[in-house]
C-alpha positions in Angstrom: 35.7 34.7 21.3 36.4 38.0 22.5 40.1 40.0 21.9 41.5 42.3 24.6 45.1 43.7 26.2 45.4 45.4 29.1 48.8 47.4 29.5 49.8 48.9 32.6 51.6 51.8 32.1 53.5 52.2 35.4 56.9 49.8 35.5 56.7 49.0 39.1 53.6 46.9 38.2 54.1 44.2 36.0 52.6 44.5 32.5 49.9 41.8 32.2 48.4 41.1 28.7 44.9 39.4 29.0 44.8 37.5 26.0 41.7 36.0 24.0 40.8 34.6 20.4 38.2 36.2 18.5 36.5 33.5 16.3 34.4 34.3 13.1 31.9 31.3 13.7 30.0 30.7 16.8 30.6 27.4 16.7 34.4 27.7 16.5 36.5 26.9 19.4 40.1 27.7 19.7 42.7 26.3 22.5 46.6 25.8 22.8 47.6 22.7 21.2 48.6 20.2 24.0 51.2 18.0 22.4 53.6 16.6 24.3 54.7 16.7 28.2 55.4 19.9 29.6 54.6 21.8 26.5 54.0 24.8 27.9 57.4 26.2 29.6 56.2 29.6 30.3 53.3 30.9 32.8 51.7 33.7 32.1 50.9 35.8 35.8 47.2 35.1 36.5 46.9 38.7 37.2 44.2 41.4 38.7 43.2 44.6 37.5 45.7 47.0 38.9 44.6 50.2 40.4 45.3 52.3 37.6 42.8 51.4 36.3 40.7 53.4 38.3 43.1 56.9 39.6 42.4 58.2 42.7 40.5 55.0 44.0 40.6 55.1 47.8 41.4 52.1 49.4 37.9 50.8 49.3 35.9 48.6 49.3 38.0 46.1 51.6 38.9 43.2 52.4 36.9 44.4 55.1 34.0 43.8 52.7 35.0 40.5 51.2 35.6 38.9 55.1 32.0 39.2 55.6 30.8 37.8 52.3 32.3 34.7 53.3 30.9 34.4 56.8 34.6 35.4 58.4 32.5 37.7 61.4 30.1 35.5 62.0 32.6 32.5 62.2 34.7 34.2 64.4 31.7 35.3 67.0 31.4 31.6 67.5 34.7 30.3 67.4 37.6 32.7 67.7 40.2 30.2 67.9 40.0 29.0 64.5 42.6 31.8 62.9 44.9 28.9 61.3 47.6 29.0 64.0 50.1 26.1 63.8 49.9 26.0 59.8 51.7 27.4 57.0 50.9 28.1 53.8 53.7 28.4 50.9 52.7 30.9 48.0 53.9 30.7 44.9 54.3 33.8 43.0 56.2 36.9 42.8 57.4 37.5 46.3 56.3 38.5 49.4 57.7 41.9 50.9 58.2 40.1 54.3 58.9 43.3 56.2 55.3 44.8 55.3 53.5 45.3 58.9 50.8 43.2 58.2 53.2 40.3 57.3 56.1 40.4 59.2 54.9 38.4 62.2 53.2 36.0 59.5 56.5 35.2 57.4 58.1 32.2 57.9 61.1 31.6 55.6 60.6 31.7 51.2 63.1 31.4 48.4 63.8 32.9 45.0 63.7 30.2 42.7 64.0 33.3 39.5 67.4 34.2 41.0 68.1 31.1 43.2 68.7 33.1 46.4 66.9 33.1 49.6 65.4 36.3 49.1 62.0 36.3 47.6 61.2 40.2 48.0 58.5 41.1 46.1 59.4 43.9 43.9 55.9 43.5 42.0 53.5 43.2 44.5 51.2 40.7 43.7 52.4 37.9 45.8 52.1 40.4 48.4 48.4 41.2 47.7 48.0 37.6 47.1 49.8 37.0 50.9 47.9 39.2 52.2 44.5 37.6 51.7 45.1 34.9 53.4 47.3 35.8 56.8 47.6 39.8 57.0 47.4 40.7 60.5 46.4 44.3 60.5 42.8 45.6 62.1 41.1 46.9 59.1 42.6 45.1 56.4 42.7 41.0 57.9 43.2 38.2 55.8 41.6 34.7 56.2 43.3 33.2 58.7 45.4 35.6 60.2 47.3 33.1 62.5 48.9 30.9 59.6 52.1 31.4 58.8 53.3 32.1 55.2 56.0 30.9 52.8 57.1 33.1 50.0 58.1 31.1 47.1 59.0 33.2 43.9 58.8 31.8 40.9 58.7 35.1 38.7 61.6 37.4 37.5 61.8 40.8 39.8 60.5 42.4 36.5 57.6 39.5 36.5 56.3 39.1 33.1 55.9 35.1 33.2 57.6 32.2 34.9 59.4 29.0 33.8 58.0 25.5 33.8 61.2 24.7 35.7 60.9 27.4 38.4 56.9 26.1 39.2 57.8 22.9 39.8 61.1 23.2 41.6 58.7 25.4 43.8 56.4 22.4 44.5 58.9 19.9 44.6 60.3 22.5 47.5 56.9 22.5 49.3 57.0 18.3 49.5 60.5 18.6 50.9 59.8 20.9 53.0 56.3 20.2 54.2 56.9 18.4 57.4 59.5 21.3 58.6 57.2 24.0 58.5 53.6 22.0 58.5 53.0 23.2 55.2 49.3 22.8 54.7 48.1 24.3 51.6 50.1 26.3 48.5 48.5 29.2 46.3 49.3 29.6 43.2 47.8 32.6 41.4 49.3 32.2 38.3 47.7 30.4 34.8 48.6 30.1 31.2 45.4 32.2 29.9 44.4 29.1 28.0 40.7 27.8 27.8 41.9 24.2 29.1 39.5 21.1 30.5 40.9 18.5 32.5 41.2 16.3 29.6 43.8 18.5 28.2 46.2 18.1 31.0 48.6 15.0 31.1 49.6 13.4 34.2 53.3 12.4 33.0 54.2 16.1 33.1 56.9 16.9 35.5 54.8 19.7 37.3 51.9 17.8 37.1 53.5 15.1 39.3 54.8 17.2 41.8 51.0 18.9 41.8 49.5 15.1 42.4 52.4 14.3 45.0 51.1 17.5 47.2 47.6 16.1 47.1 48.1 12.7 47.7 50.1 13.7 50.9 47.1 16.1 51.7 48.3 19.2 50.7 45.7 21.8 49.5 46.4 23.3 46.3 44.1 26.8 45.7 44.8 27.7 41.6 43.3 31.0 39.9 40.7 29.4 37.1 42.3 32.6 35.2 41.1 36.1 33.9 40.0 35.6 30.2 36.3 35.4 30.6 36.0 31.7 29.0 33.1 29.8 29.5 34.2 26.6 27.8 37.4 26.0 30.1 40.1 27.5 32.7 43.6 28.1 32.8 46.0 25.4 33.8 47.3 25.1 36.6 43.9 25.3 37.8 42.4 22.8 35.9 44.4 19.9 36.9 42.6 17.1 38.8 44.9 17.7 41.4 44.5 21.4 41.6 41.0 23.3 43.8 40.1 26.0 40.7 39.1 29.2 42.1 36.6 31.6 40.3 36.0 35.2 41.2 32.6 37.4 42.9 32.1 40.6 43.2 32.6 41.1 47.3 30.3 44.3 47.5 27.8 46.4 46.2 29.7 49.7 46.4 30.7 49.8 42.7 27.6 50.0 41.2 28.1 53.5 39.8 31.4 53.2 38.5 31.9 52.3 34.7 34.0 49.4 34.7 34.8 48.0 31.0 35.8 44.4 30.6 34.7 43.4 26.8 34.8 46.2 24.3 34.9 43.7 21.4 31.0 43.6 21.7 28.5 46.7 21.6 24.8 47.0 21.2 23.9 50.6 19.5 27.2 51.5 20.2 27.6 51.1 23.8 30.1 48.5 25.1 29.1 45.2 27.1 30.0 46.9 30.7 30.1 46.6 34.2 27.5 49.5 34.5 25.4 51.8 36.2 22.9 48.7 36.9 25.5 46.1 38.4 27.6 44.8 39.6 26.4 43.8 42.7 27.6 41.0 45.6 27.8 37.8 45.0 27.7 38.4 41.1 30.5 36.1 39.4 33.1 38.4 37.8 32.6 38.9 33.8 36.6 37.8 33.6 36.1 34.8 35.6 37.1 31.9 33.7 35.0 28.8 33.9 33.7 25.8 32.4 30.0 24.6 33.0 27.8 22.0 31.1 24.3 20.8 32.5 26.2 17.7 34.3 29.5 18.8 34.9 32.0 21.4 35.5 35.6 22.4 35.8 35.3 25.2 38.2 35.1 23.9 41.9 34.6 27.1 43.8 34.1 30.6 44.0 35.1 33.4 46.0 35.8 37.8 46.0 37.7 38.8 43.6 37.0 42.6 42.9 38.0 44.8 44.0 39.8 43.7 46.5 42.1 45.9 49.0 45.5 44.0 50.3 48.8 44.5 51.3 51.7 45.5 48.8 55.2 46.9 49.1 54.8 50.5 50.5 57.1 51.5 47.6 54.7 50.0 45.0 51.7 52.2 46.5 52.2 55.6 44.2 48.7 55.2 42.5 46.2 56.5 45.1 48.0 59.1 46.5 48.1 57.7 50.1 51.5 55.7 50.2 50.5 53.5 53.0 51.2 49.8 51.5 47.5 49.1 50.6 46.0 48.7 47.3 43.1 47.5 45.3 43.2 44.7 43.2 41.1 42.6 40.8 40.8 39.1 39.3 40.8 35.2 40.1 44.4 35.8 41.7 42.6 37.8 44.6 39.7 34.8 44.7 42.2 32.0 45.0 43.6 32.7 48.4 40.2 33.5 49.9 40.3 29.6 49.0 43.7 28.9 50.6 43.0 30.8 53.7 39.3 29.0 53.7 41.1 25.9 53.1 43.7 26.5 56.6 40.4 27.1 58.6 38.7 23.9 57.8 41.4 22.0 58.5 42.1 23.7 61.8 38.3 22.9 62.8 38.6 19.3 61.9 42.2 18.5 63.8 40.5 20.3 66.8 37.3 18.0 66.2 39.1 14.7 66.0 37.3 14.3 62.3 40.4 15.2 59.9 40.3 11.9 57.4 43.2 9.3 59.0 44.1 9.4 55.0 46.6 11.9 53.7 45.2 11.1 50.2 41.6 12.2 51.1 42.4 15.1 52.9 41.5 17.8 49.9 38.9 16.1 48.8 37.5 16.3 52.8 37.9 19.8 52.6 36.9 20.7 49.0 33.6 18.5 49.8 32.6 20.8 52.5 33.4 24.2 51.1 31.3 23.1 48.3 28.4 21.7 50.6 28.3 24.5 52.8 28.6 27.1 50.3 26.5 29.8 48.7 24.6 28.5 45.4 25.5 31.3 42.6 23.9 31.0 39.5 25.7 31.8 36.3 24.4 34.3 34.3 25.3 35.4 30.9 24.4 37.4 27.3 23.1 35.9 24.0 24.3 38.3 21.8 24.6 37.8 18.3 24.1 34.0 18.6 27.0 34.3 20.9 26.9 33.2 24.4 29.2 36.1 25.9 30.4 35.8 29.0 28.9 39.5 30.5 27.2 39.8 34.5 26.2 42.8 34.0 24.9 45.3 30.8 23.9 48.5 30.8 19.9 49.6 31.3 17.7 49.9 28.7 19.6 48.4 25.9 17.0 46.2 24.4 18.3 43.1 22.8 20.7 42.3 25.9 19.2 40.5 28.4 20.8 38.0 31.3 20.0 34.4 31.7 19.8 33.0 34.5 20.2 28.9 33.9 18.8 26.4 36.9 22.0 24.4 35.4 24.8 26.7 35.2 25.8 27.0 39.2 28.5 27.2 41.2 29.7 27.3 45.2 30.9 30.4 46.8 32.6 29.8 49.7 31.0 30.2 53.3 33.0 29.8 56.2 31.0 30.4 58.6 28.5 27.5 58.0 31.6 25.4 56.7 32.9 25.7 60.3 29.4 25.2 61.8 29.2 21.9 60.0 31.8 20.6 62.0 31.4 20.0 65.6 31.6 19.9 68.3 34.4 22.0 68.0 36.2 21.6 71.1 38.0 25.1 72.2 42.2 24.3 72.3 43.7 24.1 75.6 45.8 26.9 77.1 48.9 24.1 76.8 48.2 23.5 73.4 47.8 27.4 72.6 51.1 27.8 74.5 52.4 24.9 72.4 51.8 26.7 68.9 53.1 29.7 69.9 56.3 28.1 70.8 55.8 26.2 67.3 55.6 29.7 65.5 58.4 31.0 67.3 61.0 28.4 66.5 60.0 28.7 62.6 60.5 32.2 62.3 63.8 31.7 64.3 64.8 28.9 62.5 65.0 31.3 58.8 67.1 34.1 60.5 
């Protein structure tokens, strides 16, 4: 297994420690002990690659870039009413700064489960990145579905670091309470425990692990980062749950190609590190830190979507890295993938209400609107290193090395998400009337009002 930390420097951003076990034999596996209920009380942030990691880096590429690798244009052309109006989706993080331009017509109401106020600022900024994705509002940088409304839930300290057991599920248990109030439609939750986990690890008489299946069974879609450790042989919980959509992470442009980007230094070949390098990465190629679990007949990853590098919104005061202060800021990792998801999710479900073909069923609901992301979406094949009679999890290597080589299996594939033929597969989609438009609005207005 490979062995790596990542320490950002700056104390505005949270320090995030990517942690993974190096193990001497190839055949060695190594996992958290699952024990007993609820054995894990503390969540590790499911976090991106902050932009110091790259100094200077102009706000680029975009979300601008990651929109059309899902179809977003396209699906707007042809039906520009689907924007998620009417819904709400509650994300459960680190805060939302709720006055940022891009999300203050979006936010709804939130509360700060770490300090048990009803203030969930963000003083971190990745629930505002996260946010972002999936509603901002602004011309250059829009998120999914720009027209859902968004709940800030914060489950993490104001200094971050990780969040309790407690806090995530009095979080969900909110969202159930609250649902009906605020038509609460799907939840993101960007955070994992950086464990290589399969579903038959995960106990369904945990606490959190009811309130997960509670959301599902009352149709509630649950997006969850598969987590940034690079396994191959599992993903982080939460996102491994059965009741959970696990989110993996593509590259959303080709614009990086020339940049040096180092994920594994643990493994080199005459001396030169396992890299994102001068000969990838390229779209569509699944992120080296992706987590996820593949076998020839099954899998524990059900989608994928961008993930690097990935411009969103974050507290202006956070933005000191580029040199432009403007509240914009590129980030990397499953965190950024999942809400593609929970954005993707809010669409579909708009276009099936509108078509009259959203399952009668509560309890099917997810699984309506997992099944067609999946059959609608963009076959990937994974690809991968045999190094040292090591499958390492590397998408790209640099030219010219010899040994290294990609593999490309016809068994190892997954689903990135396509919206516009997700949408397309449901029709006829009949446009809203001016009454019902009128009537959302009205809905929207009357929620914000209501958290004043």
């Amino acid at each position: 297994m490979l062995a790596r930390k990542f320490d950002v420097v700056s104390v505005v951003f949270m320090a995030i420690a990517f942690f993974v076990v190096e193990t001497s034999s190839a055949s060695a596996e190594w996992r958290i002990p699952v024990t007993q209920p609820d054995s894990i009380t503390r969540i590790t942030e499911d976090l991106e690659t902050p932009q110091e990691d790259w100094p200077g880096l102009p706000d680029a590429p975009l979300l601008a870039d990651s929109l059309p690798a899902i179809g977003i244009p396209a699906m707007r052309a042809a039906y520009p009413f689907i924007t998620g109006a009417g819904q709400t989706v509650a994300v459960i993080d680190t805060g939302i700064d709720y006055n940022h331009p891009a999300l203050s017509g979006r936010y709804v109401t939130g509360w700060d489960f770490a300090n048990n106020d009803s203030n969930p600022m963000d003083y971190n900024g990745h629930g505002t990145h996260v946010a972002g994705i999936v509603a901002s509002t602004n011309a250059t940088y829009g998120g999914v579905a720009p027209g859902a409304g968004i709940i800030s839930l914060k489950v993490f300290s104001d200094a971050g670091g990780s969040a309790s057991d407690a806090n995530i599920t009095a979080a969900l248990n909110w969202v159930a309470a609250n649902a009906a109030t605020y038509n609460i439609t799907t939840v993101n939750m960007s955070i994992g425990n950086s464990a290589e986990w399969t579903e038959s690890d995960v106990s369904s008489g945990w606490a959190r692990e009811q309130a997960m299946a509670n959301l599902k069974n009352a149709g509630i879609f649950l997006a969850c980062a598969s987590g940034n450790e690079g396994y191959i042989d599992g993903i982080s919980y939460p996102a491994v749950s059965p009741n959970a959509v696990s989110v993996g992470g593509t590259w959303a442009s080709n614009d990086w190609s020339g940049h040096l980007i180092s994920w594994n230094d643990s493994y080199t070949y005459g001396g030169q590190p396992a890299i994102m390098a001068d000969n990838g990465p390229n779209q569509d190629d699944i992120m080296v830190i992706s987590n996820r679990y593949r076998t020839t007949t099954e899998g524990e990853l059900d989608l994928l979507a961008p993930g690097a590098m990935i411009v969103s919104s974050i507290p202006t005061s956070l933005d000191t890295v580029d040199g432009n202060q403007d509240g914009w800021a590129t980030k990397t990792g499953t965190s950024m993938a999942s809400p593609h998801v929970a954005g993707a999710a809010v669409l579909v479900r708009q276009a099936l209400e509108l078509a009259g073909q959203l399952d009668p069923n509560p309890a099917d609901q997810v699984d309506q609107i997992l099944g067609i992301l999946q059959d609608t979406g963009v076959s990937l094949w994974d690809k991968y290193v045999s190094y040292g009679g090591n499958n390492c999890n590397i998408v790209q290597i640099p030219a010219g090395t010899g040994s290294w080589y990609i593999r490309p299996s016809t068994e190892e594939h997954f689903r990135r998400i396509d919206l516009d033929a997700a949408i397309a597969s449901i029709h006829p989609i009949p446009e809203p009337s001016v009454f019902v438009t009128l009537a959302v609005g009205l809905l929207i207005g009357v929620l914000r009002f209501r958290r004043r």
